[in-house]
PASEBA-1860 file (N, C-alpha, C; in nm, 3 decimals):
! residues 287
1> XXXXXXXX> -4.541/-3.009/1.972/-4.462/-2.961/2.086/-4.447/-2.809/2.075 ~ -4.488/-2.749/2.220/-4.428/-2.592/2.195/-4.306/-2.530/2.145 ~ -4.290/-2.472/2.072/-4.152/-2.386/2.088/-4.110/-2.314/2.196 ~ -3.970/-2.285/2.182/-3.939/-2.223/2.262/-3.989/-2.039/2.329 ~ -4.015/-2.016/2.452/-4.057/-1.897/2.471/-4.002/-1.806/2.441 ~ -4.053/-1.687/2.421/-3.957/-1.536/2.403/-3.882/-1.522/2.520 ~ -3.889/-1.521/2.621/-3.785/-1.511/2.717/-3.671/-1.606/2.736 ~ -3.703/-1.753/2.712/-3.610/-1.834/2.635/-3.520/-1.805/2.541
9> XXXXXXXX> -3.580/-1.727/2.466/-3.562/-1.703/2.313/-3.415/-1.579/2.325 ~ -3.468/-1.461/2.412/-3.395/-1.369/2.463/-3.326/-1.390/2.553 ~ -3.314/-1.492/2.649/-3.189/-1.564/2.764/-3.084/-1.601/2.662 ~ -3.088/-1.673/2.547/-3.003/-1.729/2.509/-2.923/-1.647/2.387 ~ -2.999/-1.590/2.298/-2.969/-1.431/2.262/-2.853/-1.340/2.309 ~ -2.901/-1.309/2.451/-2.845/-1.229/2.527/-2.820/-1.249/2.661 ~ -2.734/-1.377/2.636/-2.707/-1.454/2.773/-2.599/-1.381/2.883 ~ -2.485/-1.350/2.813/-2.439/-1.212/2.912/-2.469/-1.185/2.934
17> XXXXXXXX> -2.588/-1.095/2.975/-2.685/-0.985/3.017/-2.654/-1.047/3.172 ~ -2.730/-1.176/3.166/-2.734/-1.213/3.295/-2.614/-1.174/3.398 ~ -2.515/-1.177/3.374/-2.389/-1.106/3.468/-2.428/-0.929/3.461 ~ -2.447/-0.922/3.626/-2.485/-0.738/3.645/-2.338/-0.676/3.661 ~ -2.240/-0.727/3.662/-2.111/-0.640/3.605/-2.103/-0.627/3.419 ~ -2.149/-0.711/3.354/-2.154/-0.697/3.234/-2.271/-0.565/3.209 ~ -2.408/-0.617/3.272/-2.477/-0.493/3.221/-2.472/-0.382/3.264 ~ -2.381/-0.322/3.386/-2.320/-0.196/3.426/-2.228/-0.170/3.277
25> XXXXXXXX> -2.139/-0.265/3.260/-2.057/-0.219/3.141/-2.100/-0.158/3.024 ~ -2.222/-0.237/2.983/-2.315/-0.202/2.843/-2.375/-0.091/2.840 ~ -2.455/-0.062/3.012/-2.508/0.044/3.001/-2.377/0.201/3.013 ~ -2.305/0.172/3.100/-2.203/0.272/3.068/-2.157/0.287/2.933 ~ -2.119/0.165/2.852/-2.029/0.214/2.668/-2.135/0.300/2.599 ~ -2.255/0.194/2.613/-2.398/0.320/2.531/-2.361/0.463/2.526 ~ -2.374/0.484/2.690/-2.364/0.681/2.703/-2.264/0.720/2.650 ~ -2.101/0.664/2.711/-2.001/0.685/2.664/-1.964/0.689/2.499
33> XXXXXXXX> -1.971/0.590/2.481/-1.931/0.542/2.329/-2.013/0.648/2.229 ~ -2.127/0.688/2.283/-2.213/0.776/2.171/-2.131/0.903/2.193 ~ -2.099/0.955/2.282/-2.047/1.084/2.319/-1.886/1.103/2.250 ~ -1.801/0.990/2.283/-1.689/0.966/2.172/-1.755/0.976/2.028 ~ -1.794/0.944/1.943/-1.838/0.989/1.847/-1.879/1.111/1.793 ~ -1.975/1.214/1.866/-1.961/1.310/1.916/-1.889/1.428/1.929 ~ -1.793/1.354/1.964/-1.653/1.419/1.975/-1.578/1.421/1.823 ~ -1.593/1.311/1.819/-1.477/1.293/1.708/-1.543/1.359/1.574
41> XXXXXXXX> -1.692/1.352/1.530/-1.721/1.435/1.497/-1.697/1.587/1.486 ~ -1.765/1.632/1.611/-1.701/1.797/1.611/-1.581/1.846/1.564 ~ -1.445/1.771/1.644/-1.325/1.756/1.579/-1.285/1.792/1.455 ~ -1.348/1.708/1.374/-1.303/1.710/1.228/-1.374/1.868/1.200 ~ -1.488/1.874/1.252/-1.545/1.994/1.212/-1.472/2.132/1.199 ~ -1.464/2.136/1.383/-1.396/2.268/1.392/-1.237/2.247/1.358 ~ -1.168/2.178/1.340/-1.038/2.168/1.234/-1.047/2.212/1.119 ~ -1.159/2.164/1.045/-1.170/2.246/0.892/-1.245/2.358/0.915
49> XXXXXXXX> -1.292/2.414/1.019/-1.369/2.543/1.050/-1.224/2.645/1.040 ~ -1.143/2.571/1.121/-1.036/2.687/1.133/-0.959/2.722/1.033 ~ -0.918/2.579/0.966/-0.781/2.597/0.826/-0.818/2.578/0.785 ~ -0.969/2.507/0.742/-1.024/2.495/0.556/-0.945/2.457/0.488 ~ -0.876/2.381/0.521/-0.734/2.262/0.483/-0.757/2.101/0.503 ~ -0.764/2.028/0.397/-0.803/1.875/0.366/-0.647/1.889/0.470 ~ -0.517/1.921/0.474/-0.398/1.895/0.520/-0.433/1.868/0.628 ~ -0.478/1.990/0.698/-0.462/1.964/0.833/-0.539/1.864/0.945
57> XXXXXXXX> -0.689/1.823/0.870/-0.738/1.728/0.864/-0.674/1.580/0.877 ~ -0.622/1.588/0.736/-0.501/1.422/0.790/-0.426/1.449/0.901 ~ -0.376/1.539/0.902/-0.261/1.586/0.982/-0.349/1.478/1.135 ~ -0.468/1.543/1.168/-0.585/1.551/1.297/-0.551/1.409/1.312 ~ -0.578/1.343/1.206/-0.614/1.149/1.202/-0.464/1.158/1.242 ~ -0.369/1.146/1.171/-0.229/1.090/1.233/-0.217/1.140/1.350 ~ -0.229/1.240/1.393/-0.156/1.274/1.531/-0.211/1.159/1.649 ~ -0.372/1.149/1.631/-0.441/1.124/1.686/-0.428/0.962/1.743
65> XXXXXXXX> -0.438/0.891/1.597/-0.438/0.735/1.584/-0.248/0.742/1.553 ~ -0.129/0.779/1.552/-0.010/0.749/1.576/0.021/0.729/1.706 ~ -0.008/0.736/1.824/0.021/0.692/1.949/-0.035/0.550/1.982 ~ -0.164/0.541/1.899/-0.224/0.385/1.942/-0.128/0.334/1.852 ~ -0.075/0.343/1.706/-0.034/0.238/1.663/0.143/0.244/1.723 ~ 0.201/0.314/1.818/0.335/0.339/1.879/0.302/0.201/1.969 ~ 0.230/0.239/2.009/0.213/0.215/2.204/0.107/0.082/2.228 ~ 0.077/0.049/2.117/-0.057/-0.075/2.186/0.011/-0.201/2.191
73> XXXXXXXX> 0.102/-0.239/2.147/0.200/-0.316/2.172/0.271/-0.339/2.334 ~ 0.305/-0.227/2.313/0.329/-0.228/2.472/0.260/-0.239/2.602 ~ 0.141/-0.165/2.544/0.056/-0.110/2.647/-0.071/-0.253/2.652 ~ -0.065/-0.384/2.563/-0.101/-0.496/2.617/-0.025/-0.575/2.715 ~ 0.135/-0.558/2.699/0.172/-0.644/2.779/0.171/-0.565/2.942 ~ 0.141/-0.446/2.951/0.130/-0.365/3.033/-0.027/-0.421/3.131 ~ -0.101/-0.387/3.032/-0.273/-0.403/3.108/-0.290/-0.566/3.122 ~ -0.156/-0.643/3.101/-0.158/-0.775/3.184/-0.140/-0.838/3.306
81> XXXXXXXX> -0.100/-0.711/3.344/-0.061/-0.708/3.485/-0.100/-0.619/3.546 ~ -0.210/-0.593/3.531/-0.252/-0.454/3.598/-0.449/-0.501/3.634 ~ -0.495/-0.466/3.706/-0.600/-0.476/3.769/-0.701/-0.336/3.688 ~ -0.786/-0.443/3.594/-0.821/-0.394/3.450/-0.979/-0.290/3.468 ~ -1.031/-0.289/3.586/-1.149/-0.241/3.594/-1.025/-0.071/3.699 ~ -0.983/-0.060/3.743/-0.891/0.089/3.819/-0.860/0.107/3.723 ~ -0.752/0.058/3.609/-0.711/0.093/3.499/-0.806/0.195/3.419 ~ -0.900/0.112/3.426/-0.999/0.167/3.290/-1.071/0.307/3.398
89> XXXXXXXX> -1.114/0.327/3.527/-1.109/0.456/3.554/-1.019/0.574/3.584 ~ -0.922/0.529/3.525/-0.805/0.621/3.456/-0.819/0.664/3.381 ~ -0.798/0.571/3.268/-0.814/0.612/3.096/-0.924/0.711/3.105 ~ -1.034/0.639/3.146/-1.185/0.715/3.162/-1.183/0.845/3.196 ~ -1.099/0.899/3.319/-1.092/0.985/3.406/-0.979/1.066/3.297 ~ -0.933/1.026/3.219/-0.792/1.098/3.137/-0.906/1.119/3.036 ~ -1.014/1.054/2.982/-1.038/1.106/2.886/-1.145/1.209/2.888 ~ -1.225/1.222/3.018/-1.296/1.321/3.119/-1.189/1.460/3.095
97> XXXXXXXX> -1.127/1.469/3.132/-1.057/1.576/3.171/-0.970/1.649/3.049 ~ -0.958/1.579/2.899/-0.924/1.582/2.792/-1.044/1.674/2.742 ~ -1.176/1.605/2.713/-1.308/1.646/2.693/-1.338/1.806/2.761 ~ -1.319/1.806/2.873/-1.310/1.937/2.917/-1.247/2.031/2.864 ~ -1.095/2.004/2.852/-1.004/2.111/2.832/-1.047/2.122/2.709 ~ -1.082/2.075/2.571/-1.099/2.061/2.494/-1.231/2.156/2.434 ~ -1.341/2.098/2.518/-1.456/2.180/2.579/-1.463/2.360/2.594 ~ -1.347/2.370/2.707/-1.319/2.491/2.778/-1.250/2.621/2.631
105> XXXXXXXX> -1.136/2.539/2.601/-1.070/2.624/2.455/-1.191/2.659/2.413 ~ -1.301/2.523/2.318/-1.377/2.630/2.220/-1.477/2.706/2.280 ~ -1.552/2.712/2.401/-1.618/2.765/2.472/-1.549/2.925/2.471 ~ -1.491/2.896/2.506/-1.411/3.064/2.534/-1.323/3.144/2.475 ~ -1.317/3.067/2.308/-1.291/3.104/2.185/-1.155/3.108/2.168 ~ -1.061/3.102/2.255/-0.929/3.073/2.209/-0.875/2.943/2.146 ~ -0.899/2.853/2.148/-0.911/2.746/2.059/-0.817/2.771/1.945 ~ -0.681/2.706/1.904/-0.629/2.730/1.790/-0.587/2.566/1.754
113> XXXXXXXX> -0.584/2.595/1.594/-0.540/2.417/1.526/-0.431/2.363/1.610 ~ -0.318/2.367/1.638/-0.240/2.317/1.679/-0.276/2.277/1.853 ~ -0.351/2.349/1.943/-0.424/2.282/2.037/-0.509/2.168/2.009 ~ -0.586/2.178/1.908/-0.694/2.074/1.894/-0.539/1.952/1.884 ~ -0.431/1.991/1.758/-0.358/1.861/1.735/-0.310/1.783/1.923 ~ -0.260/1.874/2.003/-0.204/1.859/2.120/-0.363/1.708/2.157 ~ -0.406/1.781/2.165/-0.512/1.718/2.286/-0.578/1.581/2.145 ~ -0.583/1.602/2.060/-0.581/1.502/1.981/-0.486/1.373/2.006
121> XXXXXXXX> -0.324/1.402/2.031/-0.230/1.299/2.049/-0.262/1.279/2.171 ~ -0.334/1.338/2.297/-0.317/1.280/2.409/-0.445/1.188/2.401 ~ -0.550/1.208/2.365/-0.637/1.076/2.336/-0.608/0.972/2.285 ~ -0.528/0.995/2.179/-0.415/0.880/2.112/-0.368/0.811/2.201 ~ -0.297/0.872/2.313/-0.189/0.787/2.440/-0.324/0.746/2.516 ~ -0.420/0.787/2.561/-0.521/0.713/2.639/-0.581/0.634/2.580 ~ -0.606/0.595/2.476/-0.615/0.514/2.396/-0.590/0.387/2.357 ~ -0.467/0.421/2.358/-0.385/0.318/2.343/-0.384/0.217/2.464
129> XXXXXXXX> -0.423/0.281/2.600/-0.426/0.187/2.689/-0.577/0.159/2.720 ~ -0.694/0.247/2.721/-0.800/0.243/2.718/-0.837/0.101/2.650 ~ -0.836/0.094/2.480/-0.907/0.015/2.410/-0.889/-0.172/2.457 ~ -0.744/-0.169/2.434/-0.717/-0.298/2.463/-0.769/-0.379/2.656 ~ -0.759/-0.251/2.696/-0.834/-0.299/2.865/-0.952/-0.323/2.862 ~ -1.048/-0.254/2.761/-1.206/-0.271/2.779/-1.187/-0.395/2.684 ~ -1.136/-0.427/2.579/-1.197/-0.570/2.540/-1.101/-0.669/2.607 ~ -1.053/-0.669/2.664/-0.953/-0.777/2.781/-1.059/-0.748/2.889
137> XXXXXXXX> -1.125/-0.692/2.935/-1.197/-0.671/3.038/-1.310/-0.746/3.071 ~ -1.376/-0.797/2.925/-1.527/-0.866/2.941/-1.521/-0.967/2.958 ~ -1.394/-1.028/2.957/-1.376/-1.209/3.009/-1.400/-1.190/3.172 ~ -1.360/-1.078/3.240/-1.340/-1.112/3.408/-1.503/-1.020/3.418 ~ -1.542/-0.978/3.318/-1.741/-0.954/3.366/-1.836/-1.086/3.353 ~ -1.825/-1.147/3.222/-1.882/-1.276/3.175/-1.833/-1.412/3.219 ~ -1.680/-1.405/3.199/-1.626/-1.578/3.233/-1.605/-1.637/3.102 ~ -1.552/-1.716/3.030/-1.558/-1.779/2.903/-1.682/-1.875/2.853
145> XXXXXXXX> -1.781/-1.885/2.909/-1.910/-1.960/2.860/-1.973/-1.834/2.804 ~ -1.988/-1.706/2.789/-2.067/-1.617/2.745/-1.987/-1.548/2.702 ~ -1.848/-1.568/2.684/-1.757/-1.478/2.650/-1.803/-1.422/2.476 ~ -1.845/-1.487/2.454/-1.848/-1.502/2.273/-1.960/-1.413/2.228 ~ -2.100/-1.444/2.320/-2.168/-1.370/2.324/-2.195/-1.196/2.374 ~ -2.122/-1.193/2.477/-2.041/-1.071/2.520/-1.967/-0.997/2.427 ~ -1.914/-1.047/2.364/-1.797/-1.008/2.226/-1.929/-0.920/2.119 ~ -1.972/-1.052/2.111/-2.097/-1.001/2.041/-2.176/-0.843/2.043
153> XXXXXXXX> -2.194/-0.866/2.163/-2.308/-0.736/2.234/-2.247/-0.627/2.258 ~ -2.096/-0.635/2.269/-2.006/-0.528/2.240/-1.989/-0.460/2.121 ~ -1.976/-0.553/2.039/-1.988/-0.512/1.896/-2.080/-0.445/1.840 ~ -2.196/-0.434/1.904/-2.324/-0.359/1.840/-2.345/-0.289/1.938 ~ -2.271/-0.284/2.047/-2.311/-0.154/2.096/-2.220/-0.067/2.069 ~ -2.139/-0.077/2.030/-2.015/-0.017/1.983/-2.079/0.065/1.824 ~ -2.117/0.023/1.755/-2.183/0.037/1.622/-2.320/0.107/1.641 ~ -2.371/0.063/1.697/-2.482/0.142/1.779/-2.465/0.266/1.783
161> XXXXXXXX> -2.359/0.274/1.879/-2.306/0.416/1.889/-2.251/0.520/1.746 ~ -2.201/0.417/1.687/-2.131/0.468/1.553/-2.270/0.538/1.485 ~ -2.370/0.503/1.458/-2.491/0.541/1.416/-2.514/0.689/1.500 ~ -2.560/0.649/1.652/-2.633/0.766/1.674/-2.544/0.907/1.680 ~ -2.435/0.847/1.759/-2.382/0.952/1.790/-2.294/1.090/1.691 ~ -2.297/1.035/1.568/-2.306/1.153/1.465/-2.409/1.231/1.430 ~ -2.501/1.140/1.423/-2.655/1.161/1.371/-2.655/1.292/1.490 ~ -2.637/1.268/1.623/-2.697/1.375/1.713/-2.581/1.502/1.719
169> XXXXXXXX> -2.454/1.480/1.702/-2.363/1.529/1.691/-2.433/1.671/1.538 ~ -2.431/1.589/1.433/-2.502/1.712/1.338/-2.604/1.777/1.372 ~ -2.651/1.776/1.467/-2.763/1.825/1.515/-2.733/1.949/1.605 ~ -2.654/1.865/1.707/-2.595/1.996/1.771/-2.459/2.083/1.730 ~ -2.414/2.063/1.651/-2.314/2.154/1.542/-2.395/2.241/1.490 ~ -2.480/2.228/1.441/-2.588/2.310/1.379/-2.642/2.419/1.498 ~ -2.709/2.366/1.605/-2.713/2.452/1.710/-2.647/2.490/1.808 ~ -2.556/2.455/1.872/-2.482/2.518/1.984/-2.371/2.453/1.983
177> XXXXXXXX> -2.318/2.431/1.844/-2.175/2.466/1.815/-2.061/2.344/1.874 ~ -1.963/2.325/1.836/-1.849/2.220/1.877/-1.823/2.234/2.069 ~ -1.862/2.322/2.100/-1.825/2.339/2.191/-1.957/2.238/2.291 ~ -2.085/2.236/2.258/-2.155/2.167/2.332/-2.152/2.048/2.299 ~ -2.058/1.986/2.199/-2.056/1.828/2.180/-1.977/1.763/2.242 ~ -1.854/1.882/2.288/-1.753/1.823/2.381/-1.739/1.825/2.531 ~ -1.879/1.939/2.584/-1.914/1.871/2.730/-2.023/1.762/2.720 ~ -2.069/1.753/2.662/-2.183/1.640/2.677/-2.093/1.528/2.652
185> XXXXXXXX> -1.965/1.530/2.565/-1.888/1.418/2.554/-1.812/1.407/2.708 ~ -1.786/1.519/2.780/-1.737/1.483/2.878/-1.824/1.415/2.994 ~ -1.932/1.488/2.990/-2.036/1.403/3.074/-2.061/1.293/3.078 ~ -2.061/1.223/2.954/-2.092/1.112/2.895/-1.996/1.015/2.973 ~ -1.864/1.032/3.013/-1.758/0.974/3.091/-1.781/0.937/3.252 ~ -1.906/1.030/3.314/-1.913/0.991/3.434/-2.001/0.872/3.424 ~ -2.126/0.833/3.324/-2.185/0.752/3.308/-2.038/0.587/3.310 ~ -1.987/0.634/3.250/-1.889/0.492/3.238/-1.796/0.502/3.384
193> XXXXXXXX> -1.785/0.585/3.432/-1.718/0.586/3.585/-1.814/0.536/3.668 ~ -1.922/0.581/3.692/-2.063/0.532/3.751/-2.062/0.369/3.764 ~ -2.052/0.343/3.636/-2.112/0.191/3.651/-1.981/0.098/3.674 ~ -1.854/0.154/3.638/-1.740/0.100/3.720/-1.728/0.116/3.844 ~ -1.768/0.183/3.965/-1.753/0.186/4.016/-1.845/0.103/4.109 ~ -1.977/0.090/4.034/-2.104/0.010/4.087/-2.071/-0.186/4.136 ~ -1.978/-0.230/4.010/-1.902/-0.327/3.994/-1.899/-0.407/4.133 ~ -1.891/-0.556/4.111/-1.887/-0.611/4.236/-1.761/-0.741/4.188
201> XXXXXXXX> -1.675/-0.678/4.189/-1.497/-0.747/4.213/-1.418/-0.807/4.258 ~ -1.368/-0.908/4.248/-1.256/-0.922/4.346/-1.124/-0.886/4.385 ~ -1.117/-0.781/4.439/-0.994/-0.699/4.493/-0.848/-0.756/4.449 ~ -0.758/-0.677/4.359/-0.649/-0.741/4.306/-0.532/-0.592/4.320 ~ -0.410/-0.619/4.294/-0.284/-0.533/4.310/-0.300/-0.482/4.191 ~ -0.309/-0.294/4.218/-0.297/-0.253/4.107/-0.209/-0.326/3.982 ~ -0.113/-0.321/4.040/-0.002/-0.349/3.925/0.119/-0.483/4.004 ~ 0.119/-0.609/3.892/0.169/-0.707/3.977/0.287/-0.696/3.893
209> XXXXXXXX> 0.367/-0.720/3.979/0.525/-0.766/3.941/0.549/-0.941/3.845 ~ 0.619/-0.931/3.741/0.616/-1.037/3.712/0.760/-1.045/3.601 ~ 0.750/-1.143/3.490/0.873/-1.124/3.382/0.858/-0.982/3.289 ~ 1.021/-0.937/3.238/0.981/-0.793/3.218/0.946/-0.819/3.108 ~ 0.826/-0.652/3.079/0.757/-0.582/2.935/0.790/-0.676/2.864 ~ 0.906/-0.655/2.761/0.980/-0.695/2.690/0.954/-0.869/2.661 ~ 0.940/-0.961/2.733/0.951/-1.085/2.743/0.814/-1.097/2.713 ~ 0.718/-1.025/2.775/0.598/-1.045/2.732/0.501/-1.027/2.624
217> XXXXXXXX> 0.607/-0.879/2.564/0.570/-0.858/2.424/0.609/-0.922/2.329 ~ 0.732/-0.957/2.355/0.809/-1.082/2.244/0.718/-1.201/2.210 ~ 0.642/-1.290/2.337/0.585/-1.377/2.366/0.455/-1.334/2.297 ~ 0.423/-1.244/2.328/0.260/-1.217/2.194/0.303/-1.183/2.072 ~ 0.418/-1.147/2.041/0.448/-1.138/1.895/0.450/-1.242/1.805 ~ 0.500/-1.322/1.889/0.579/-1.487/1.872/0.449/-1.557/1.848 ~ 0.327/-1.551/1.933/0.238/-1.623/1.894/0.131/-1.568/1.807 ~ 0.161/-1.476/1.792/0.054/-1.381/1.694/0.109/-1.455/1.535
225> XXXXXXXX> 0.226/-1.426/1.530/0.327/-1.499/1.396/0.322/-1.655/1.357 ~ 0.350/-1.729/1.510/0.355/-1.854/1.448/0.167/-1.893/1.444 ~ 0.086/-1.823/1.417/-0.090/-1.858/1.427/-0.115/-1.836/1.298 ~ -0.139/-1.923/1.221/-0.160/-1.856/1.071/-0.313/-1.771/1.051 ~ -0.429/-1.805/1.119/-0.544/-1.758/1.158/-0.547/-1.618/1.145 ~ -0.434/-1.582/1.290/-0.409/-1.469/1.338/-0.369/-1.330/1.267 ~ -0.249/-1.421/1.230/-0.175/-1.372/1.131/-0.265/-1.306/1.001 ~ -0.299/-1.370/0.939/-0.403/-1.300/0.848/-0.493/-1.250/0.856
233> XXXXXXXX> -0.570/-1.269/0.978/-0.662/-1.157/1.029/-0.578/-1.048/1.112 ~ -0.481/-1.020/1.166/-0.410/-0.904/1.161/-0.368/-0.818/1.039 ~ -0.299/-0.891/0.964/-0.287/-0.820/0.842/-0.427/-0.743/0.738 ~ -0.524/-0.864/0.756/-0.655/-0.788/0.681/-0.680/-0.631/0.783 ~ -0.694/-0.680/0.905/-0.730/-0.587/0.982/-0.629/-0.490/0.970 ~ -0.485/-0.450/0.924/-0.417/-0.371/0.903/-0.413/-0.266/0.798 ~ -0.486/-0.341/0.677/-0.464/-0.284/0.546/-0.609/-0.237/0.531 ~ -0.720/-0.260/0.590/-0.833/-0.207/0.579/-0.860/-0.111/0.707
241> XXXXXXXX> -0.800/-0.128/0.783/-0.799/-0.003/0.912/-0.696/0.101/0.805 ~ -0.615/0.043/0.812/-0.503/0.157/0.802/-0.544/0.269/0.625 ~ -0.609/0.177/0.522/-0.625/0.248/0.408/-0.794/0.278/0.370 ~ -0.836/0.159/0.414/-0.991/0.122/0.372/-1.092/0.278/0.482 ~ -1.028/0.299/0.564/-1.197/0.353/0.647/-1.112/0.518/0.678 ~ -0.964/0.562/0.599/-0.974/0.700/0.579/-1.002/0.801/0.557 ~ -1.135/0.779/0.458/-1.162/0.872/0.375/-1.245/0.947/0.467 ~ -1.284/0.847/0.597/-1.346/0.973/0.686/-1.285/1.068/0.783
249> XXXXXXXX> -1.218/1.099/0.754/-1.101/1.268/0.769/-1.131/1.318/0.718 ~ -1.172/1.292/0.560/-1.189/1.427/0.483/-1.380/1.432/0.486 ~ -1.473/1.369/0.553/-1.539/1.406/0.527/-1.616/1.562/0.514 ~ -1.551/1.630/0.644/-1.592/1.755/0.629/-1.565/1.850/0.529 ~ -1.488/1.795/0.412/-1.411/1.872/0.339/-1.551/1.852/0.226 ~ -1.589/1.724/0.244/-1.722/1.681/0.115/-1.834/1.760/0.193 ~ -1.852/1.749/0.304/-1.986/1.827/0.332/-1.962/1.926/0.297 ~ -1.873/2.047/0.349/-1.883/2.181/0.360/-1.828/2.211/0.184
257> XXXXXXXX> -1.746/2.187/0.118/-1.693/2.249/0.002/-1.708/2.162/-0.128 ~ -1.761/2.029/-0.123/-1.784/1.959/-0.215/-1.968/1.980/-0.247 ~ -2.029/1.944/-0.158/-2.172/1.929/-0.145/-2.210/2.089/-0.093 ~ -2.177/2.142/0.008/-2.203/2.311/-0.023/-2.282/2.291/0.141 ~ -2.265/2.194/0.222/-2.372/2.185/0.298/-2.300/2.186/0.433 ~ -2.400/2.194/0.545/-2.330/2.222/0.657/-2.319/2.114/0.768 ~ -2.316/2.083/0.887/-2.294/1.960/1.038/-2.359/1.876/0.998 ~ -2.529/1.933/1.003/-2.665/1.852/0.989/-2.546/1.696/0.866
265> XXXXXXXX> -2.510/1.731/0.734/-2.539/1.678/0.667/-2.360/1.547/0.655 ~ -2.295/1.641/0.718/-2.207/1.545/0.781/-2.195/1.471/0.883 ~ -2.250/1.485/0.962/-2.319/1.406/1.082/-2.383/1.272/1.033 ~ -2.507/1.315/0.913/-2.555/1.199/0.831/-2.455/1.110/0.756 ~ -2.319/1.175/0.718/-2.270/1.070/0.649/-2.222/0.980/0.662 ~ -2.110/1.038/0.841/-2.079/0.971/0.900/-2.208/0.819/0.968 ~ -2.340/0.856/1.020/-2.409/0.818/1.056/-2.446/0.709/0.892 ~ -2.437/0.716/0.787/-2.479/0.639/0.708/-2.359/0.520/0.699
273> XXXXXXXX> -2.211/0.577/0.710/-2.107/0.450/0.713/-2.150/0.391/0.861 ~ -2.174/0.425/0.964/-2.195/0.345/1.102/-2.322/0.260/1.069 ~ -2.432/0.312/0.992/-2.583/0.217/0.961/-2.540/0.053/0.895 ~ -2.455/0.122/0.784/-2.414/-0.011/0.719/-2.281/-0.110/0.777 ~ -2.228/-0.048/0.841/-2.101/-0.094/0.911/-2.166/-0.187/1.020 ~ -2.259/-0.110/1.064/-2.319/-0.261/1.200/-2.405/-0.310/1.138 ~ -2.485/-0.285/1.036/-2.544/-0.425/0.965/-2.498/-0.553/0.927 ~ -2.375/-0.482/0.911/-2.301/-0.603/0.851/-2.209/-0.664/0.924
281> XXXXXXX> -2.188/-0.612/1.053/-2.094/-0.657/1.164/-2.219/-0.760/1.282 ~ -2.345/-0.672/1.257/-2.429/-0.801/1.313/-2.482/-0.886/1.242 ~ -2.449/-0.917/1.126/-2.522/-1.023/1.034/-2.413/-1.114/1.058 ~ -2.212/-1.063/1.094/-2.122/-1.183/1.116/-2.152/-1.241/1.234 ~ -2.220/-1.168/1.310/-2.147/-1.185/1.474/-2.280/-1.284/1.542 ~ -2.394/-1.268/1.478/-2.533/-1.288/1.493/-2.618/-1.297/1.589 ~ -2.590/-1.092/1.614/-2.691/-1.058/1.715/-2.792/-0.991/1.638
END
């Protein structure tokens, strides 16, 4: 008996695909998601460009990631009631216009540490509502029969990105400086506006009235706690987010003053934790 065909083989693989609101989504995170990286790259860069301070570096990470861990609590029971594809060309459009200003400072050389921290915490607050909307989002692209697989294809494109977008990021640090990583990161944002907007939806109220915040956050707390599953995969996920994947803040401190070397070679390092990080996130997930 024949086996099954390669196109068989790849339908079932990459069975989401088949929904063209899903592959607007994929193809928008690609551009996007590489360009966040990008970013976050440069960042660290021109922070230790300016103070040559491991301090101010952490300082960058807390300001940055302390608003998601304030606010994502809230800001789920929030994007539950809210009409999740407008939402997300907000965030999008907040993080467009972040990228710029951001952009504009080092372009025109006034740029000082405590700006980068400013516009650092406001990605933090977009963030915070951003992340949790795009993965709440792929159930109303897919439906729950491909949901899993969707999950999947997110995950490596997500990692995907983690790879290239340092890799190219050291590249252009090396040549045209922090300042061209953060318009191309802004550009990178109309690609994900583009294909939201391409979307074929069914029209819903921005924002629906229902039981307050509060009742609703209680209610995911409540079941997050009584889930023992959950529960311990929150906590793993707490103590290895929160201690395990720090040390990349200080990487620029190992490129430039430990190793003696310059973008090119921090770009790679970062790009070597993203190589092995989705190897091993697609060997769980098994795409």
């Amino acid at each position: 008996m024949a086996g099954p065909s390669w196109r068989g083989l790849l339908a079932a693989r990459f069975s989401s695909l088949r929904h063209r609101n899903f592959r607007l989504y994929v193809a928008g995170q690609i551009v996007s998601l590489t360009g966040t990286w990008m970013q976050s790259v440069a960042q660290g860069w021109l922070m230790h460009r300016l103070t040559h301070s491991a301090f101010w570096l952490g300082l960058l990470g807390f300001t940055q990631f302390l608003p998601v861990m304030l606010l994502s609590l809230w800001a789920g029971a929030v994007i539950d009631r809210m009409d999740r594809r407008r939402l997300l060309c907000v965030t999008q459009g907040a993080f467009l216009v972040q990228a710029v200003v951001l952009a504009t400072l080092v372009t025109t050389g006034v740029v000082q540490p405590w700006m980068v921290l400013v516009l650092a915490g406001v990605f933090g607050v977009v963030n915070a509502f951003d992340m949790p909307t795009r993965h709440s989002f792929v159930v109303e692209m897919t439906g729950r029969d491909d949901l899993g697989n969707a999950i999947a294809l997110n995950s490596a494109v997500f990692n995907s990105a983690r790879v290239v977008g340092p890799a190219v990021a050291g590249v252009l640090l090396a040549t045209v400086g922090e300042g061209g990583c953060f318009w191309l990161n802004a550009l990178s944002y109309v690609a994900v506006l583009a294909s939201l907007a391409r979307m074929e939806l069914p029209k819903r109220e921005f924002f629906r009235r229902g039981p307050s915040l509060g009742t609703g956050l209680a209610d995911g707390v409540r079941y997050a706690w009584a889930t023992l599953p959950l529960r311990r995969l929150l906590f793993l996920l707490c103590v290895t987010a929160g201690i395990g994947f720090q040390y990349q803040l200080l990487l620029p401190v190992y490129a430039r003053d430990i190793l003696g070397s310059g973008p090119k070679v921090y770009g790679l390092l970062l790009t070597a934790f993203g190589a092995g990080f989705g190897a091993w996130m697609s060997s769980m997930v098994g795409v």
